[in-house]
C-alpha positions as CSV (number, residue, x, y, z in Angstrom):
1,X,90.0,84.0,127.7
2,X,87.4,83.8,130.3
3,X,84.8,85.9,128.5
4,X,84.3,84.1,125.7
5,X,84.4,80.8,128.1
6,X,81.3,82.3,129.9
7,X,79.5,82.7,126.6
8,X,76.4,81.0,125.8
9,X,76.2,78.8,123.5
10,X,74.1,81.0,121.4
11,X,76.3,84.1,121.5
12,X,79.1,81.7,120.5
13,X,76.9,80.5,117.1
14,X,76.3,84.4,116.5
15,X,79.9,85.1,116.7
16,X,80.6,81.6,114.2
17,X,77.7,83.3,111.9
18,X,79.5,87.0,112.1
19,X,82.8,85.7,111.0
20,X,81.5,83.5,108.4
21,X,79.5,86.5,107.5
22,X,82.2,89.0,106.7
23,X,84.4,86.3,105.1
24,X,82.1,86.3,102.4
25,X,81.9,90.4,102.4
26,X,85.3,90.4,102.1
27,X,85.4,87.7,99.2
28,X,82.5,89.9,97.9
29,X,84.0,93.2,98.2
30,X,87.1,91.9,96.5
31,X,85.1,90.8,93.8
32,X,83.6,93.9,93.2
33,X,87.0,95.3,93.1
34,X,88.1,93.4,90.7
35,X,85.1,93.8,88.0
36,X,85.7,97.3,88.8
37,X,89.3,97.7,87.6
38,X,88.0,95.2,84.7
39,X,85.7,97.8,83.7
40,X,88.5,100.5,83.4
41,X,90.7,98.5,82.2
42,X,88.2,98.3,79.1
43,X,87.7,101.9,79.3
44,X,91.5,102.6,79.0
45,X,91.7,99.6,76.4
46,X,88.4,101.8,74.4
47,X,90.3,105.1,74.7
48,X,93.4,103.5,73.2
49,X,91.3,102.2,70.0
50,X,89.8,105.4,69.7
51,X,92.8,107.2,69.1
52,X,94.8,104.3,66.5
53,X,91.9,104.2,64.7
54,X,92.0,107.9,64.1
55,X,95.7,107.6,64.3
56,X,96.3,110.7,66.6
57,X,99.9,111.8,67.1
58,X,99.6,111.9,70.9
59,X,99.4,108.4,70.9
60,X,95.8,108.1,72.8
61,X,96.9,110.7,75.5
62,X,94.2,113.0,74.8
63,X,91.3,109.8,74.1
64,X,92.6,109.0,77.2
65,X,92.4,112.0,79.3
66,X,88.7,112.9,77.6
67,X,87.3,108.9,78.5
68,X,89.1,109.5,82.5
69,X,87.2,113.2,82.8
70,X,84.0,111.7,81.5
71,X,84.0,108.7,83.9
72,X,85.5,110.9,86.7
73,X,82.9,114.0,86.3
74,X,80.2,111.5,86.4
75,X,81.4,109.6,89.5
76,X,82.6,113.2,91.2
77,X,86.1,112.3,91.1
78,X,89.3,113.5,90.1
79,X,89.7,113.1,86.5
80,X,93.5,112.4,87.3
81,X,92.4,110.1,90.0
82,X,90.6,108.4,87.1
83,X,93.4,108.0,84.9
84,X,95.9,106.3,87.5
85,X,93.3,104.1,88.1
86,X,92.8,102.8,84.6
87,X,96.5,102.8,84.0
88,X,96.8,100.8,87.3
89,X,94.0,98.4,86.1
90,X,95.2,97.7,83.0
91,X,98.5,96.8,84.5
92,X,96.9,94.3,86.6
93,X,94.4,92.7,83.7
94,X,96.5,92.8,81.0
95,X,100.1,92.1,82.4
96,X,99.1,89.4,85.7
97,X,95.7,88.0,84.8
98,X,96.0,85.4,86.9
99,X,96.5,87.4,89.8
100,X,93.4,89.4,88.5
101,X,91.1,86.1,88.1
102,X,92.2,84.9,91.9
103,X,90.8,88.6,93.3
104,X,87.7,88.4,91.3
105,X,87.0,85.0,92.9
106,X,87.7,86.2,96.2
107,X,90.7,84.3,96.8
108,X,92.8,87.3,97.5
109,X,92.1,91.1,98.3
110,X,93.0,94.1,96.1
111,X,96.0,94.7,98.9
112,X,97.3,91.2,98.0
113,X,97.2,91.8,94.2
114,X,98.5,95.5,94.8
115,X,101.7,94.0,96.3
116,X,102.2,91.1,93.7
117,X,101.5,93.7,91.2
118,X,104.2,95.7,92.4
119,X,106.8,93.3,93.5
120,X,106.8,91.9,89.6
121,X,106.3,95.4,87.9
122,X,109.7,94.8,86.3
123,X,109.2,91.4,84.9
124,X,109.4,92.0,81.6
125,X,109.3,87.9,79.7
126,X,105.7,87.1,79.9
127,X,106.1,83.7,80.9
128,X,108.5,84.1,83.7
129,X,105.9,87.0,85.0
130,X,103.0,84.2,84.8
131,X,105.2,81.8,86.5
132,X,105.8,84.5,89.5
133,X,102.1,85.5,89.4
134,X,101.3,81.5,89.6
135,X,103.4,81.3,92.6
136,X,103.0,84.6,94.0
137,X,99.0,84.1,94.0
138,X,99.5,80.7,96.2
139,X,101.7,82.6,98.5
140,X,99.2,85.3,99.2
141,X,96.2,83.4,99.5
142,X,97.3,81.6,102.9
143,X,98.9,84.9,104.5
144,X,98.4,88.7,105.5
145,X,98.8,91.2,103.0
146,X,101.4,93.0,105.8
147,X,103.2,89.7,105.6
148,X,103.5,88.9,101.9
149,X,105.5,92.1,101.0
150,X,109.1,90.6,101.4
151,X,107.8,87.0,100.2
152,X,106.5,88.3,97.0
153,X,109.6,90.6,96.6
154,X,112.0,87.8,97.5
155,X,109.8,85.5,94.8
156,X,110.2,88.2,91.9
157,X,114.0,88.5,92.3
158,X,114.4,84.7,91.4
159,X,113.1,85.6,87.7
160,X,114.8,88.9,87.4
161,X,117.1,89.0,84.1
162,X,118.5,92.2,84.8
163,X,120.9,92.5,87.9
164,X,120.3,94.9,90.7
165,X,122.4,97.7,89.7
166,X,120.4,98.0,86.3
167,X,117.2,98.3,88.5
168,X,118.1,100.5,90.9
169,X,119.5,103.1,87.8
170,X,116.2,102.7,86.2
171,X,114.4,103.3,89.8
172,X,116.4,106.2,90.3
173,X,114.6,108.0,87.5
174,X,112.0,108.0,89.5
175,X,113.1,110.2,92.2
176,X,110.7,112.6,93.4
177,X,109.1,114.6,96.0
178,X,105.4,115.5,96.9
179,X,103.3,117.7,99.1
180,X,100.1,115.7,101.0
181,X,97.9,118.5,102.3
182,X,96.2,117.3,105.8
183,X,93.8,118.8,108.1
184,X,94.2,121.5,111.2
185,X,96.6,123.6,108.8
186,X,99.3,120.6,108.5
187,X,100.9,118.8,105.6
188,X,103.3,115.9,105.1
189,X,106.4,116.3,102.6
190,X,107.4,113.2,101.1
191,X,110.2,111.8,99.2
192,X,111.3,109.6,96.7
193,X,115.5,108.2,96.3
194,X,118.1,106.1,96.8
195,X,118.1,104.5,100.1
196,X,121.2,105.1,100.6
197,X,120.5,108.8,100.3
198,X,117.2,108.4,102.3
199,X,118.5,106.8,105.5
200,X,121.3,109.0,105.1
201,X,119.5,112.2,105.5
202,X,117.2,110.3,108.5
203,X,120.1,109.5,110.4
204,X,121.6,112.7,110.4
205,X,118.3,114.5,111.2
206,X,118.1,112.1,113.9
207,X,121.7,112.7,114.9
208,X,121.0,116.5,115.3
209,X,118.1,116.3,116.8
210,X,119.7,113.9,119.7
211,X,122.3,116.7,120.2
212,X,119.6,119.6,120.4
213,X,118.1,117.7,123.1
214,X,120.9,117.4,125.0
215,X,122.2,120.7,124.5
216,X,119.2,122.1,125.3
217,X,118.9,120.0,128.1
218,X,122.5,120.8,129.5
219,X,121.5,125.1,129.4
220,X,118.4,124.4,131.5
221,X,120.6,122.6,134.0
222,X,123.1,125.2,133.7
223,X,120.3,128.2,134.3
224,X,118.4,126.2,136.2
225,X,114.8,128.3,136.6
226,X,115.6,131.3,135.1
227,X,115.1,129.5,131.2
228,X,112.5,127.0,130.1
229,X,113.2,123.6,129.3
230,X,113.1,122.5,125.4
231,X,110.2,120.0,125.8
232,X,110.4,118.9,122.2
233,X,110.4,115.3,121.3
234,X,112.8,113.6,119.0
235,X,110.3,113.3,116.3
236,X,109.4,117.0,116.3
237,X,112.8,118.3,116.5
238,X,113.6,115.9,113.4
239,X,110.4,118.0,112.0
240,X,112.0,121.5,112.8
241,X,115.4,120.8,111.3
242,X,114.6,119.6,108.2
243,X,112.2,122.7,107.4
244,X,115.0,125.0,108.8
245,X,117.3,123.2,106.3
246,X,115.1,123.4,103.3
247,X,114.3,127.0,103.9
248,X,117.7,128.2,104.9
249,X,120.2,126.1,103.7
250,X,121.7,127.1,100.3
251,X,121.8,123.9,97.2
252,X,126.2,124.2,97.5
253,X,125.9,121.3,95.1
254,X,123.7,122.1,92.5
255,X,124.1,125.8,92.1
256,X,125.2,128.2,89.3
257,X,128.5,129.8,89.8
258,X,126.2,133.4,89.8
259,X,124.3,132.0,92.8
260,X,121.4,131.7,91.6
261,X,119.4,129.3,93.0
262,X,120.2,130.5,96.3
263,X,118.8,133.4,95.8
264,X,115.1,132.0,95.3
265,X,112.7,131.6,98.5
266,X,109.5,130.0,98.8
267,X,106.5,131.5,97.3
268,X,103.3,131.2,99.5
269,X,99.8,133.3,99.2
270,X,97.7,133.5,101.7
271,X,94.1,134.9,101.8
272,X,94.0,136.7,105.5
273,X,90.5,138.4,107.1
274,X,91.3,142.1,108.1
275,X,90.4,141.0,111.4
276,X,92.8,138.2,111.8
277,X,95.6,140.7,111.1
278,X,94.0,143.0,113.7
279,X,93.0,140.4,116.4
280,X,94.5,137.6,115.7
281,X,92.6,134.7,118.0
282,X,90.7,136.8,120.0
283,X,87.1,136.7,119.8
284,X,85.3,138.1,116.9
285,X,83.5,141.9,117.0
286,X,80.4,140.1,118.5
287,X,82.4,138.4,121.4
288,X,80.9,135.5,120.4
289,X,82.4,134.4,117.4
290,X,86.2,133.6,116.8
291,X,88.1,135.8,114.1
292,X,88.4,133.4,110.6
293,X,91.4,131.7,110.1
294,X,93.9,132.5,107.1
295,X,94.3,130.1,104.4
296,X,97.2,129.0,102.2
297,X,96.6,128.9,98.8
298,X,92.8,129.2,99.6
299,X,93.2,125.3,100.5
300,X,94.8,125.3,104.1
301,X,93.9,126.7,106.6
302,X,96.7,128.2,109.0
303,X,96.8,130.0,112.4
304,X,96.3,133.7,112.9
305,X,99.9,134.0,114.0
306,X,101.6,132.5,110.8
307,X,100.0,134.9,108.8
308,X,100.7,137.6,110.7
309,X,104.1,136.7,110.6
310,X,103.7,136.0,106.8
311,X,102.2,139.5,106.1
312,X,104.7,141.6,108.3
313,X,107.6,140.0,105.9
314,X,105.4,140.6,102.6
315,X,106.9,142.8,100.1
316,X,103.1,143.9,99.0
317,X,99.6,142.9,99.6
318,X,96.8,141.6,97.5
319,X,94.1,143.4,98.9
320,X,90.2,141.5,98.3
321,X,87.4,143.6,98.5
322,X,83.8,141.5,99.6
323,X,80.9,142.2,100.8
324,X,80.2,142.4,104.3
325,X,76.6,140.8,104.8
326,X,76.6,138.2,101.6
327,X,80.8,137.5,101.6
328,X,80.2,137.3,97.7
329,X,83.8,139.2,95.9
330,X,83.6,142.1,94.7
331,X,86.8,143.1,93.6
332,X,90.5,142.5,94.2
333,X,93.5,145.6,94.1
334,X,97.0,145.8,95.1
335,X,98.5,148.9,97.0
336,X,101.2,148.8,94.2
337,X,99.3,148.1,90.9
338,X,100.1,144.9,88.6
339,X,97.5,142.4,87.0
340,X,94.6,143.4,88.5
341,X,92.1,141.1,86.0
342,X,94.5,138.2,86.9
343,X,94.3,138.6,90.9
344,X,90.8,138.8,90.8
345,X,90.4,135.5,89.3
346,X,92.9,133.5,91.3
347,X,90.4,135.3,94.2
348,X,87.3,134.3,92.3
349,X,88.0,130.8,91.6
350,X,90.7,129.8,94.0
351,X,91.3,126.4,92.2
352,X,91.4,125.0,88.2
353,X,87.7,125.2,87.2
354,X,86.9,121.5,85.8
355,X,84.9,119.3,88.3
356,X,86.9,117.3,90.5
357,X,90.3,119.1,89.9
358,X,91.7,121.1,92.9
359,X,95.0,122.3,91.0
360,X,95.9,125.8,93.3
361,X,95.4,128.8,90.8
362,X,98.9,130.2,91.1
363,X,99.9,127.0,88.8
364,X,96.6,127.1,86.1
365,X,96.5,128.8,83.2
366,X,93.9,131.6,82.2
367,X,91.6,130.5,79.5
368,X,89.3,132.7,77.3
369,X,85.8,130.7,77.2
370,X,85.3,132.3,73.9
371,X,88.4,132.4,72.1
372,X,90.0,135.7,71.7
373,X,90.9,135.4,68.2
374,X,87.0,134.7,67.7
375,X,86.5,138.0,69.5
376,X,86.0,136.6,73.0
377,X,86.6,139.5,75.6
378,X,89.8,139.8,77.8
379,X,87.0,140.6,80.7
380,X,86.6,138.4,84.3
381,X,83.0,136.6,82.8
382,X,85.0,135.2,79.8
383,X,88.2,134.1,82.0
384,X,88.5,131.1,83.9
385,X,91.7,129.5,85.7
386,X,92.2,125.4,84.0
387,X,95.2,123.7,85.0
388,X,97.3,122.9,82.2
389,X,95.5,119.3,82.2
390,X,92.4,120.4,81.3
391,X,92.9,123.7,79.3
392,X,94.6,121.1,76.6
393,X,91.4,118.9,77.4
394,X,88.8,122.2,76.9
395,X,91.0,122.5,73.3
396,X,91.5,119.1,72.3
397,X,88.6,117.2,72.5
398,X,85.0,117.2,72.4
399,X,84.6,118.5,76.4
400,X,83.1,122.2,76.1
401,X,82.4,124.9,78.2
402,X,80.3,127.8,78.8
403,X,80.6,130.6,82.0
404,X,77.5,132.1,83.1
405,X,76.8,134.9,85.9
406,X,78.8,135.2,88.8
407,X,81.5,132.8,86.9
408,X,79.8,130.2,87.2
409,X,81.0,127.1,84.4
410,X,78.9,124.7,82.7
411,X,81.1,121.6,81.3
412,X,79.2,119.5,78.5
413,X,81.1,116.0,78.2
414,X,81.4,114.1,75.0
415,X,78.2,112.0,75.9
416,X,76.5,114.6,76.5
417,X,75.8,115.5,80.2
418,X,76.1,118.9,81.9
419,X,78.3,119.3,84.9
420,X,78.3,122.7,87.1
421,X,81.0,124.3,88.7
422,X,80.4,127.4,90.9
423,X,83.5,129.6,92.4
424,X,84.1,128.1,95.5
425,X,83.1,131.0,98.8
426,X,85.6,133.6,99.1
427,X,87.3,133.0,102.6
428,X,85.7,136.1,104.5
429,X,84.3,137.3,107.2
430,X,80.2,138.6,107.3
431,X,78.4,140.8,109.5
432,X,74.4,140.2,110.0
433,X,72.4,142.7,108.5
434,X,71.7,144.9,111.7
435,X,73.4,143.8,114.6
436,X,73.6,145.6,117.9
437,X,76.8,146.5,117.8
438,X,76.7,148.4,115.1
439,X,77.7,151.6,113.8
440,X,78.2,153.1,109.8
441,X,81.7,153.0,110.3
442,X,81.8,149.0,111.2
443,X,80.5,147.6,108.2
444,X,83.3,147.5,106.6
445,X,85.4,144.3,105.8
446,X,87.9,142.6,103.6
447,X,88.9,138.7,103.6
């Protein structure tokens, strides 16, 4: 490498000093990693002797959840996100401690113990799971986390007692799939099976998509200008299948002999400006400022056109009334009247209402702050939208909570300390007080 062979003999000691240095932030940072998940282990371990020693029935699910929301509020972090991270630390501290000990020295990163952790998860005999840990530890320390995967995996398998098939019917309980929302109005769907299953619907994704890109190939030659060439790649076409699968397709293999599950359909709301509706992406009424965006589920943002599309096929609207200089709500309505208390809070607080949590309202509960059978009002300042998590949390254990103006929620945790939680701002669009442009018929909006 020539550059480096013109160096001087100085920059070449800096460089020697810079990779010694971040060795030791890296031994450093895996340190810290690991006192970390020692601390929630302990927390997890505290929760647990909480609940034998007042024997609850649950088990310690509710100490648990209440010790996870107070670290989690105080750190401004998901209270779930909390939880899996004490369960995962006291998998690692209690069940490979030796794999724990060699992070905390810096031996190993928290990706190498993640993967030993993992590949051994089903090790049940304690001393064959020390023995694999042992090994697995020595493995990792002189390679790549990106390489140890199949070495550790291969490594665990040689003190397996229960054969492959019993495994794989135990891992197939865990079957599953998620939504990941991303950013620019996208999201990934993910899935959890048999591999079997998984590469089998790949392949034949792929296989269609191959032959939609030759078809559509072959038509352009056929027409030759008078159509436009499909310019999709494999990937995206891959992408467009599946969803017209999933949203067409009817379940032939799991349905009722009425039909029924073909006859649901996916549920979406979407919070739209007036304006989108009316302009979609053209510049705003000031020609300066572009029309807002729609949202899904008052999380995701989505293009004008999609909710356009979305609102043309709706069967009725939700209709939310704000005001047009401060954006603050003011109401919601329906064209066709239903729960009109229970719109207006999924408008008001567009998510569950304990810090941290982002649960979408459409799956939370509505909670009275004071209890209705204590003569708490069925009004909007003494309803709030909690998950299902942390309504059982607001009800079974020491967390309490009080709403103040404008629903705005004040959570005291079992030590003590006061968390706020305002509505989040409605999805609108505002005017300026007196623009130019202005006439008494234009001050009028709705988001």
């Amino acid at each position: 490498m020539p550059a480096l062979l013109d160096a001087t003999d100085s920059q070449m000691a800096m460089l020697a000093d810079l990779v010694e240095g971040l060795e030791a932030a890296e031994k450093t940072l895996s340190s810290m990693q690991a006192a970390r998940d020692g601390l929630l282990a302990m927390a997890g371990r505290l929760a647990v002797d909480i609940a034998r020693q007042a024997r609850h029935p649950d088990g310690g699910d509710m100490a648990i959840r209440t010790v996870a929301a107070e670290i989690g509020a105080a750190q401004r972090v998901s209270d779930r996100t909390i939880e899996r991270r004490m369960s995962e630390a006291s998998w690692l501290v209690e069940r490979f401690p030796t794999v724990w000990e060699a992070q905390g020295a810096g031996r190993i990163s928290a990706a190498h113990a993640r993967l030993i952790v993992e590949a051994g998860a089903h090790l049940d005999d304690p001393d064959d799971r020390s023995r694999f840990a042992t090994e697995a530890v020595e493995v990792a320390a002189a390679e790549s986390p990106n390489r140890i995967r199949r070495l550790v995996r291969r490594l665990a398998d040689r003190f397996q007692e229960r054969t492959l098939v019993e495994r794989h019917r135990d891992a197939r309980e865990l079957r599953r799939v998620w939504v990941t929302d991303l950013e620019d109005g996208m999201a990934e769907l993910g899935a959890r099976g048999p591999a079997a299953l998984v590469h089998g619907m790949f392949d034949r994704l792929s296989q269609m998509a191959h032959a939609v890109r030759e078809e559509n190939a072959r038509a352009h030659r056929r027409e030759a200008e008078e159509s436009i060439p499909d310019d999709r790649t494999v990937d995206q076409l891959r992408a467009d299948l599946l969803a017209d699968l999933v949203l067409t397709g009817a379940p032939a293999g799991h349905d009722s002999e009425e039909g029924l599950l073909s006859e649901l359909r996916a549920r979406v709301e979407v919070t739209v400006p007036v304006l989108t509706l009316m302009h979609g992406e053209q510049e705003g009424a000031t020609g300066g400022t572009p029309i807002l965006a729609a949202e899904l589920d008052g999380v995701i943002p989505i293009d004008p056109a999609t909710a356009r599309r979305l609102a043309g096929a709706a069967s009725g609207w939700d209709r939310v009334l704000t005001h047009p200089f401060s954006g603050a709500l003011l109401a919601v309505d329906r064209y066709r009247p239903s729960e009109d208390l229970r719109r207006h809070l999924r408008a008001r607080d567009q998510r569950c209402r304990f810090p941290g949590c982002g649960l979408a309202p459409r799956k939370c509960d509505l909670d009275h702050n004071h209890d209705a059978a204590l003569g708490g009002e069925t009004v909007h300042d003494n309803l709030a939208t909690f998950c299902r998590r942390h309504h059982m949390l607001k009800h079974h254990s020491p967390w309490h909570v009080e709403q103040g103006p404008g629903g705005v929620l004040e959570w005291t945790s079992p030590t003590g300390r006061s968390y706020i939680d305002r509505p989040p701002p409605p999805h609108t669009v505002t005017f300026a007080e007196d623009p130019p442009w202005s006439s008494p018929d234009a001050r009028t909006t709705a988001g």
